[in-house]
C-alpha positions as CSV (number, residue, x, y, z in Angstrom):
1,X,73.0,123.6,85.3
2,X,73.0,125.0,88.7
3,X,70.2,123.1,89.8
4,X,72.1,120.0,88.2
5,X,74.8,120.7,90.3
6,X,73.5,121.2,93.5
7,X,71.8,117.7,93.2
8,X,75.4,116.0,92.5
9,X,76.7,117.6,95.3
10,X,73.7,117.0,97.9
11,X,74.3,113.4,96.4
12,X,78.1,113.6,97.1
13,X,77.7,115.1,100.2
14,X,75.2,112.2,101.2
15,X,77.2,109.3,100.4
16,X,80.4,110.2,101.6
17,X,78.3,110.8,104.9
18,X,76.8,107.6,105.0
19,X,79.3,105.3,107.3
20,X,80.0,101.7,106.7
21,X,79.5,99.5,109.3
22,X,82.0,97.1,110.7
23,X,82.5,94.0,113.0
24,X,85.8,92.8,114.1
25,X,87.1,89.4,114.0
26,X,90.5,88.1,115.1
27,X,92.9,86.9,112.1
28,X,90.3,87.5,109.7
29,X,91.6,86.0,106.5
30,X,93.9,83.9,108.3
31,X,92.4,80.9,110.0
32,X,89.2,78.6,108.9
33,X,87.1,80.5,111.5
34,X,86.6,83.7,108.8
35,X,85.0,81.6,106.0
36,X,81.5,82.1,107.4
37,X,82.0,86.0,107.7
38,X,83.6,85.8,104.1
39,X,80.7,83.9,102.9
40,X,78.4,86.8,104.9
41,X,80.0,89.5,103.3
42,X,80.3,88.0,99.4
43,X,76.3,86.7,99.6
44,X,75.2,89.9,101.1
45,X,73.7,87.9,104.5
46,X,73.9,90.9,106.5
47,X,71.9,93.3,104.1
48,X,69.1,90.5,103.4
49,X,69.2,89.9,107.3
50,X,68.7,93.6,108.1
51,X,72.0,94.8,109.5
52,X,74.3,97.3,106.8
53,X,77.8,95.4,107.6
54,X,79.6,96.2,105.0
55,X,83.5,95.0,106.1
56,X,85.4,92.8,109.1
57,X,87.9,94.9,110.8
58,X,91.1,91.9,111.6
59,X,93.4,91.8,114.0
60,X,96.6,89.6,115.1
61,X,94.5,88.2,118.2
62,X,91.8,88.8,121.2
63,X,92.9,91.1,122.9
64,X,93.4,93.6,120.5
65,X,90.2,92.6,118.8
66,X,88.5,93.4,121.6
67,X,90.2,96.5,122.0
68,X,89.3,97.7,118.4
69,X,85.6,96.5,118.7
70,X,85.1,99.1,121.9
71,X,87.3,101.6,119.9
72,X,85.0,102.2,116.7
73,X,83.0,100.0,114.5
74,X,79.8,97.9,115.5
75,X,81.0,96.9,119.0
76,X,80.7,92.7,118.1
77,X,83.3,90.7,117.8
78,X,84.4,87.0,117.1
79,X,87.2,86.5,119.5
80,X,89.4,84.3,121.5
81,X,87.8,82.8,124.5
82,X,91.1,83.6,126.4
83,X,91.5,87.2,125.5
84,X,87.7,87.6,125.8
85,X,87.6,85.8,129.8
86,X,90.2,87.8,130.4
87,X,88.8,91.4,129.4
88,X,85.7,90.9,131.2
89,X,87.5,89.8,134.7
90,X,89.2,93.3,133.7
91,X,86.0,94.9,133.8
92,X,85.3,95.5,130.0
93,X,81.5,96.0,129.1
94,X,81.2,92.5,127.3
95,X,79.2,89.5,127.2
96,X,79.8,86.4,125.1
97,X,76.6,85.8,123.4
98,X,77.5,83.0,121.0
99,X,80.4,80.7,120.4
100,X,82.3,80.0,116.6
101,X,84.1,76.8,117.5
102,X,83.9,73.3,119.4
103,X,87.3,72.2,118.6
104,X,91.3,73.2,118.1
105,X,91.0,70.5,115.1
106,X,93.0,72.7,113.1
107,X,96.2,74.2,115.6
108,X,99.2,72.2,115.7
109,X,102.8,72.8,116.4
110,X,105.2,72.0,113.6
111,X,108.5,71.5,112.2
112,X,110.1,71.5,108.7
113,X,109.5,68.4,107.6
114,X,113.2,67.5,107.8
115,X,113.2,68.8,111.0
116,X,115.7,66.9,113.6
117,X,112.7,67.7,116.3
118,X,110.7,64.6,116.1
119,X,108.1,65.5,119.7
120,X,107.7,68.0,122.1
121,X,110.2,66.9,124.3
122,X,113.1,67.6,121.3
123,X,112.1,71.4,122.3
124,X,113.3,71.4,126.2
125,X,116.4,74.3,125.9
126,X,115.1,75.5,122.5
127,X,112.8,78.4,120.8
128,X,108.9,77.3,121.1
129,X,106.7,79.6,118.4
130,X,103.7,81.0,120.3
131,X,101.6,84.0,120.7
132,X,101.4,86.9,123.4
133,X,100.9,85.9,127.3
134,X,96.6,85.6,127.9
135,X,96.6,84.4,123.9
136,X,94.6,81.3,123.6
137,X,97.2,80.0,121.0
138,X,99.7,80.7,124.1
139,X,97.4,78.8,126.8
140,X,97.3,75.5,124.6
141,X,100.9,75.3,124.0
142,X,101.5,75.9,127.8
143,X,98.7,73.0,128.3
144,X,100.9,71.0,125.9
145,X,104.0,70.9,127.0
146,X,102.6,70.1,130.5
147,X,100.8,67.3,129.1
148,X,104.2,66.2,127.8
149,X,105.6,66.9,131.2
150,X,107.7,69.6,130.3
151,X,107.4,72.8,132.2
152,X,107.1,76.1,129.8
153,X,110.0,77.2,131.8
154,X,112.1,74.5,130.3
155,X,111.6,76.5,126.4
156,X,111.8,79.9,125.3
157,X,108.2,81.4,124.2
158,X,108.3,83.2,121.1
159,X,105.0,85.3,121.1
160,X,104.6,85.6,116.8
161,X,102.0,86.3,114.7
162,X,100.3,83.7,112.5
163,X,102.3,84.9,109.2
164,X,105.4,85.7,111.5
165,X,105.0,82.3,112.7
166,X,105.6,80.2,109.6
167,X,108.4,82.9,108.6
168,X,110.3,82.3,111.9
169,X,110.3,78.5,111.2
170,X,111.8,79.1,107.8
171,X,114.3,81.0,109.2
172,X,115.1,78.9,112.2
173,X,114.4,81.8,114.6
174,X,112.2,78.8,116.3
175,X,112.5,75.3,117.0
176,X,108.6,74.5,116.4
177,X,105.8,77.1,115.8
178,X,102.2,77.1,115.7
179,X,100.4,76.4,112.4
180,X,96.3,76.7,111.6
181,X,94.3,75.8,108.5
182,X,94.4,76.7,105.9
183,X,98.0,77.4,106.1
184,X,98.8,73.2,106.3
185,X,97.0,72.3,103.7
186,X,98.2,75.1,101.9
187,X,102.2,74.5,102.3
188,X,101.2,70.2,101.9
189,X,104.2,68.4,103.1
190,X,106.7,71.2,104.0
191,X,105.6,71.1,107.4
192,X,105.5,68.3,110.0
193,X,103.0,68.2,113.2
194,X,104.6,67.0,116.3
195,X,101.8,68.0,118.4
196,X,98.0,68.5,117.8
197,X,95.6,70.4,120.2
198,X,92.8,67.8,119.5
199,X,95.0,65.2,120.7
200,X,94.8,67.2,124.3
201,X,91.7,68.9,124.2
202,X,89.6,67.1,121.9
203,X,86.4,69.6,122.5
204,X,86.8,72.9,123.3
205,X,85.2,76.1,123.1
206,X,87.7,78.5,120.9
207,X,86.4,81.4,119.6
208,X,83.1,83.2,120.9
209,X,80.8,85.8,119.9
210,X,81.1,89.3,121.8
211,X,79.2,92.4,121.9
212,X,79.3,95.4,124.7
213,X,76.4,95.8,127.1
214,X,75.2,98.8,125.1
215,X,75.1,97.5,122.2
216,X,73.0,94.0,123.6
217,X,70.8,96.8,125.5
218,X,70.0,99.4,122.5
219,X,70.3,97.6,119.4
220,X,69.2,94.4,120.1
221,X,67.6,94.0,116.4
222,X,70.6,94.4,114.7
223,X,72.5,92.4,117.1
224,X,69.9,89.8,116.1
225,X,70.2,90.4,112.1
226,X,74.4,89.9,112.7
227,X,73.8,86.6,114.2
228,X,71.1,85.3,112.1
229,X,73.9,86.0,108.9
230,X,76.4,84.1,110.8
231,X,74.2,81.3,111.2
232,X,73.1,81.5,107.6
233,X,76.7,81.4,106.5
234,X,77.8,78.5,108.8
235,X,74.7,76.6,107.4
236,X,76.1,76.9,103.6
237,X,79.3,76.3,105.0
238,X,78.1,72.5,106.3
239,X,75.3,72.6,102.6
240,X,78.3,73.3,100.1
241,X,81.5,72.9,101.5
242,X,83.3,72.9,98.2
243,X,81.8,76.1,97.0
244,X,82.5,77.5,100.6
245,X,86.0,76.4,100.3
């Protein structure tokens, strides 16, 4: 019995040890750009590529993502280009090794759908739903509403979370707020768009890959394995789109 019990604890002692690893990704469960880590994670791509990632740490954009990546965890990330540009002219120990998106298909501003605001311009004097200063979601609107010749001066920003978003239009708190797959397709008509990203910037680098200088030095294999998944995952993404939805 004692010898019994000092195996269960050596075992005990030996798993609770072990740690899980962990990448970072920004609004993971949120936006479209997850599915390929969710597909990673449920067909075990990391494991069968060589790398023991075992969860997604999210966040509520970039910069934080970023933040948390150098913090604890495997230091990769798949982050906003903005918040990611703007933490390595800071000086953060970061390349961008990969990019996650080509487009902003999926990132409109919207209304209720019986909305009096019918364009952009029914915004000048009102409440504009975005996200913090240096946010990429913040950077397109501010490209938008100078394509539309209005001056962000000319609205208040609203820096809101993707869920705090779509609860701030309910409420009225804004005037027009962000929205992102799935969330559109998910509320069907309840929403209008008055303004698309694509229709602005139809190709454009969103989201990128990130790792620190150590770990791109030191562990380039399993920086290698954690791509090679990725890649895996967005190739069943594109083979069986249905399944992957």
């Amino acid at each position: 019995m004692r010898r019994l019990l000092a195996v269960g604890c050596a075992a005990v002692l030996e798993c609770s040890s072990a740690v899980a690893e962990e990448i970072h990704v920004s609004h993971f469960g949120q936006v479209m750009l997850s599915v390929p880590w969710i597909i990673a994670l449920e067909q075990d791509l990391f494991r069968k590529n060589g790398v023991d990632v075992t969860d997604v740490i999210t966040s509520q954009g970039g910069g934080t993502t970023l933040r948390n990546m150098l913090a604890g965890g495997i230091p990769f990330a798949d982050a906003a280009i903005g918040a990611t540009v703007t933490g390595f002219a800071a000086g953060l120990p970061i390349k961008m090794i990969g990019a996650t998106a080509a487009n902003a298909a999926d990132n409109d501003w919207v209304v209720l759908a019986d909305s009096r605001v019918k364009s952009l311009r029914d915004v000048v004097g009102g409440k504009f739903g975005t996200t913090t200063p240096g946010g990429l979601t913040r950077v397109y609107g501010e490209m938008m509403l100078r394509h539309y010749g209005i001056d962000p001066s000319q609205v208040t920003q609203v820096p809101l979370g993707v869920g705090a978003a779509v609860a701030a239009l309910n409420s009225g708190a804004v005037d027009t707020a962000y929205m992102y797959e799935p969330l559109q397709s998910k509320f069907g008509g309840k929403y209008r768009a008055i303004a698309r990203v694509s229709d602005v910037l139809p190709h454009v680098i969103s989201n990128v890959l990130v790792a620190s200088h150590d770990f791109i030095d030191k562990q380039p294999n399993k920086l290698r394995a954690i791509m090679l998944a990725h890649e895996k995952a967005v190739d069943f993404v594109y083979a069986h789109p249905k399944e992957a939805a």
